[in-house]
N, C-alpha and C positions, 0 to 999 in steps of 0.2 A: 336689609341683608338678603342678599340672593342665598338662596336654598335650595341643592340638587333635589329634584324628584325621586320621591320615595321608590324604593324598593334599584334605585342606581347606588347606595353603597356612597359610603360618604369618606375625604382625603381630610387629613389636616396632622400637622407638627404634633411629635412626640418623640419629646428627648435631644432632641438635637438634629432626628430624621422623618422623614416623608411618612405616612400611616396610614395605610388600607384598609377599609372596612366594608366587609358585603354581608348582610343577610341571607342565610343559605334556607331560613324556614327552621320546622319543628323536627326536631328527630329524637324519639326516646320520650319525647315528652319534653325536651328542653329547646329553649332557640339557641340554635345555632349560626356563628360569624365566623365567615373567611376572615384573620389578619394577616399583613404582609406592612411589612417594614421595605426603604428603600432610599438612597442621597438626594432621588431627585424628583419633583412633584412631578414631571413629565412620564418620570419611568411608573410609579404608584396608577397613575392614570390607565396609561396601557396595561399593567397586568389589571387593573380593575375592567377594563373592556375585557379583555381573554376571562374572567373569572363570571363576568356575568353571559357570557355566548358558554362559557362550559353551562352554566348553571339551568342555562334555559335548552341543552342539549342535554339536562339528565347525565351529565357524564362527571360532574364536580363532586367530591367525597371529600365530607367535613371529618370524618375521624383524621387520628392525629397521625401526622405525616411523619415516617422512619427517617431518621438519619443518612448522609451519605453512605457511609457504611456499612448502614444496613440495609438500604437499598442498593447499593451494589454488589454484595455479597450474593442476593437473588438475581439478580439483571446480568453477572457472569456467568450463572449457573443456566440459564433459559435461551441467552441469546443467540439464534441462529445465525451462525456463522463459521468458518475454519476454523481447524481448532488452531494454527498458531496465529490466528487474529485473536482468538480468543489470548491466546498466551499474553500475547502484545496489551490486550487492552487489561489482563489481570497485572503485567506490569507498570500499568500509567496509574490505576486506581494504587496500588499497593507502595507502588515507587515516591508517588506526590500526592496525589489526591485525597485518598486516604488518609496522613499522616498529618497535612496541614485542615482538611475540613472535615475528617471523614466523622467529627463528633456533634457537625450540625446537623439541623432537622433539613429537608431541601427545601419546603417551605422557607426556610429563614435563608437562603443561599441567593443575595439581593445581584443587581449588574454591578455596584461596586465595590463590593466584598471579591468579587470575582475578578473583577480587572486589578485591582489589588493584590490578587493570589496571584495572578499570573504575570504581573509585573513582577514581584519577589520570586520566581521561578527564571526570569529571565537575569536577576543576579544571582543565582543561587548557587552554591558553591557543593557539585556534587548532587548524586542522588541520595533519597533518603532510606535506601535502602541498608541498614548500618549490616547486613548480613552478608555485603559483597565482599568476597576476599582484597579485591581491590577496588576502592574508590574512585571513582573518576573527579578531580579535583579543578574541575571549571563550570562556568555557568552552561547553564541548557541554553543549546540552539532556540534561534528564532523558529526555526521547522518541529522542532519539538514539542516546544512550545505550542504551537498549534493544533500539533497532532493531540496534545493534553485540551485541548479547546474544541477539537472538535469530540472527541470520547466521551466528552465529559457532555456534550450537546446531544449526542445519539443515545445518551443513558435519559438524560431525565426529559429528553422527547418521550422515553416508554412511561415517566413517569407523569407527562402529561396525558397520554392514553388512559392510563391504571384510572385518573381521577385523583392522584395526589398534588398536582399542581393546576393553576390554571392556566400559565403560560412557560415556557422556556424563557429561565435567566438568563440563559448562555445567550440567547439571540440581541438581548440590549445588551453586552459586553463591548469594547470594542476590536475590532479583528488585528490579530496578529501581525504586521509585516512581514511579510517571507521575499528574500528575495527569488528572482524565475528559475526554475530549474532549468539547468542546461547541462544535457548529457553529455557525452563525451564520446565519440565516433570516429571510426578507421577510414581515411581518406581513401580512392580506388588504388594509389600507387600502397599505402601502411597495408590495405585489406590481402592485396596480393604478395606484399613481404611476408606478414602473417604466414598467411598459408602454402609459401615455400619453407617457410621456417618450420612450418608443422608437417612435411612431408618424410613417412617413414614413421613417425609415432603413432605408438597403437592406438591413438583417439585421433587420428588427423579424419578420419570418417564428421566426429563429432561437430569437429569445427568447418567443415566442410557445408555439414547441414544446419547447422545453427544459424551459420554467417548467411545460407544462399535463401534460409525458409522462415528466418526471424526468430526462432523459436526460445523462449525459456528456458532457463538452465535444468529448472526440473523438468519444464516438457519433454526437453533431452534425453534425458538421463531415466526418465521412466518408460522410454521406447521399448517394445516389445517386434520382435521381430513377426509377429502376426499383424501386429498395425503398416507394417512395409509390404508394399506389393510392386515388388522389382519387375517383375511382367508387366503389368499395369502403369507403371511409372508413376504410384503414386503413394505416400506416409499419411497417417492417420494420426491426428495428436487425442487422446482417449484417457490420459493420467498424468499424473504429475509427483516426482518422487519429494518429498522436503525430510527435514529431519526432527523429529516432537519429542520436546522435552521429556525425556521417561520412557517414550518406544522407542528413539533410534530413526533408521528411514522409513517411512510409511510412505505407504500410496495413497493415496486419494485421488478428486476430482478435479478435473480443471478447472483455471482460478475463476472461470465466468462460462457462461451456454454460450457464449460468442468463443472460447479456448478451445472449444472440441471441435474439430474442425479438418477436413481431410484436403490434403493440398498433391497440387501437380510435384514433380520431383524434377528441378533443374538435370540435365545431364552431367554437369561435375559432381553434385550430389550421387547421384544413380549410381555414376564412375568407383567415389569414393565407399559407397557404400558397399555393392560387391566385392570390391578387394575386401574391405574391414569383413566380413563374412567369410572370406578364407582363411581370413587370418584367426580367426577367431574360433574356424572348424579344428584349426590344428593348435591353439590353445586346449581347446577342449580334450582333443588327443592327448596331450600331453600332461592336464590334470586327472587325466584318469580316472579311479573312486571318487575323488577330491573336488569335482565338479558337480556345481550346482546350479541343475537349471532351470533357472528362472524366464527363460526367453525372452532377456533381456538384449536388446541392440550393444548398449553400453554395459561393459561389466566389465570385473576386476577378472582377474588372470583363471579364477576359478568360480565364474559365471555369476559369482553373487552384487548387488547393488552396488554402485560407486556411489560416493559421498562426494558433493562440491566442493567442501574441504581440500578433501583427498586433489580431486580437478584440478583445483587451484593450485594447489602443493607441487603435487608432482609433473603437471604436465603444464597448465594453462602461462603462469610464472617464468617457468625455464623460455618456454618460445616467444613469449612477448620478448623476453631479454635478449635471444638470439636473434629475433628481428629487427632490434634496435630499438626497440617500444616501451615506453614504462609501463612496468603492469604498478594496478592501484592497487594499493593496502588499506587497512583500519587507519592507518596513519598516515596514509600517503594517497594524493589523487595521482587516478593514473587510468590503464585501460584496466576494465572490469568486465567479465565473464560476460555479466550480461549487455555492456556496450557492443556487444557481437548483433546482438537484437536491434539496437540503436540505429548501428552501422548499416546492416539490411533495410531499414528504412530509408537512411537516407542514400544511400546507393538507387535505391529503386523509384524515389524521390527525384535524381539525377540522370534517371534515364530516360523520363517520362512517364511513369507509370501510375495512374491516373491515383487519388486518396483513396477511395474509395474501394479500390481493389488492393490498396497496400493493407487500411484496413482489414479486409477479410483476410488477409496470410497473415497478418500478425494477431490475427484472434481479438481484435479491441471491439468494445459494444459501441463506438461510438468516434467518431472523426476525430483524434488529436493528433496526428503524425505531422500535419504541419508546426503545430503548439511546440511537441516535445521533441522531433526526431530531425526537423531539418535544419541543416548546417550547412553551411555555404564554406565547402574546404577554401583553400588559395588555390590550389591546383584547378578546380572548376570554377574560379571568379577570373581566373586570367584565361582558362578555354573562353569563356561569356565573354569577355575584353575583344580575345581574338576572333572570335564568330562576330561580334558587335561592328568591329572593324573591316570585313568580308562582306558586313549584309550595306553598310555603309558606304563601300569602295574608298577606305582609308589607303593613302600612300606608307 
């Protein structure tokens, strides 16, 4: 009978499942053993490699390993990040995670207890949140689903740091299907209807600069007219306005060290910008006491913050429709505020303007504008046809 060599932790059937056993040595005076349960001897194996490279890195801790629950309760509270990523991920633990696992240890949280979780979340009927005044009554998205896959892998990655696991379950899971994402973008003939349709509205500045500089709805909207340097010809993106559950709009920092970022200022931007600054001088005039200034670019009639709510409502909605454009809803695909961003890509994608510097104006750490931003209108696949047949000498 072959025999693993001592001090390699030995596998074998218990119960109906796969069963891991490592010697972790003396602690307290007692010997202590990693167990791990798991469907498949292949997967038992590999977390027994990850538990003995922990154990021979001093980093493996035999006390006993908290609950999901209880380790996410500390893991929300510590982890650096945004606060409404934070928001986001305290609603994946509390919405799903929490409720179907959040009463095992993570130790016991195998790859197919987990493909199992998240197969039943892919029929599941609604979230489990019974505190919503309205229920949403279909299964979770494929992308959702993922986004629970991946939360749930950035959490007990810190628990394999801490020394509570010896490898990530989530990594032998198997991955989600999503299909590609594909944005939705304003053709050169849609982008210039847009913006006659927005001509004379007290935000036509906005979309002016959005559309020509790529920018984020909150990058927008937390413009400060000390970040504009109308001399200079050029905008500074320095903040970003969102809105957090319990404050309202807050400022904060750009979503990334690549978002902060100082750009040239096309001439229709420049154009639209100075008007929006007269217009704006004699709002001010005319709120009188009632004006509050925040030195903001974008602001409501008595200088205080706009809400992309509000954006949306009042102004973004109304001019897609006068353009002839569907604007997109919760319920309805369509154009979206931040398709404005999309659109500047692939415009400038269309012109020739190299990745790399589209890159740098839209603030990304990292090349995907071809991945996510470029779209081949109709209108530029028949120019491509007609230049094809010119470089050709078609009759």
């Amino acid at each position: 009978m072959n025999r693993r060599p001592y001090g390699l932790g030995s596998v074998f059937r218990y119960r109906g499942r796969w069963r891991g056993l490592l010697s972790v040595g003396r602690i307290d005076g007692k010997r202590r053993r990693l167990c791990f349960d798991d469907a498949t001897r292949a997967d038992v194996e590999q977390r027994l490699v990850a538990a003995r490279d922990a154990r021979r890195r001093g980093t493996l801790i035999c006390t006993t390993p908290p609950t999901l629950g209880q380790f996410a309760k500390g893991w929300l509270e510590e982890i650096a990040v945004r606060p409404l990523t934070r928001v986001n991920y305290r609603q994946k633990f509390e919405g799903h995670l929490v409720p179907e696992l959040g009463g095992v240890r993570i130790d016991k949280l195998s790859a197919s207890r987990l493909d199992e979780f998240f197969r039943a979340e892919l029929r599941a009927r609604g979230p489990h949140l019974h505190q919503l005044a309205r229920p949403v009554h279909h299964p979770l998205s494929a992308q959702s689903v993922a986004h629970l896959r991946t939360v749930l892998h950035t959490a007990l990655a810190q628990a394999v740091r801490y020394g509570h696991l010896a490898s990530n379950p989530v990594e032998l899971t198997r991955p989600i299907p999503v299909a590609q994402y594909e944005a939705t973008f304003l053709s050169p003939p849609q982008a210039r209807a847009f913006l006659r349709a927005a001509v004379g509205d007290r935000l036509e500045a906005l979309y002016w600069v959005t559309l020509s500089l790529g920018l984020r709805q909150g990058e927008a909207l937390a413009l400060r007219w000390r970040d504009v340097d109308l001399a200079g010809r050029t905008l500074s993106v320095r903040a970003t306005l969102q809105r957090h559950p319990g404050k309202g709009l807050v400022f904060s920092d750009p979503k990334t060290k690549k978002s902060r970022r100082t750009l040239p200022l096309p001439d229709v931007a420049l154009r639209a910008l100075r008007t929006h600054r007269a217009r704006q001088d004699q709002e001010r005039l005319a709120a009188g006491e009632a004006w509050r200034d925040h030195d903001l670019v974008f602001a409501t009639r008595r200088g205080r913050p706009l809400s992309a709510t509000h954006v949306m409502r009042a102004s973004f909605r109304p001019l897609c429709e006068r353009a002839g454009i569907r604007p997109g809803t919760r319920l309805c695909k369509g154009l979206r505020f931040h398709d404005l961003r999309h659109s500047a890509a692939t415009l400038l994608l269309a012109e020739g303007v190299p990745q790399r510097v589209i890159m740098e104006v839209l603030g990304h750490s990292r090349i995907t504008t071809s991945e996510r931003y470029l779209h081949v209108a109709t209108e530029l696949a028949i120019e491509a046809a007609a230049a094809m047949d010119r470089a050709l000498g078609a009759s």
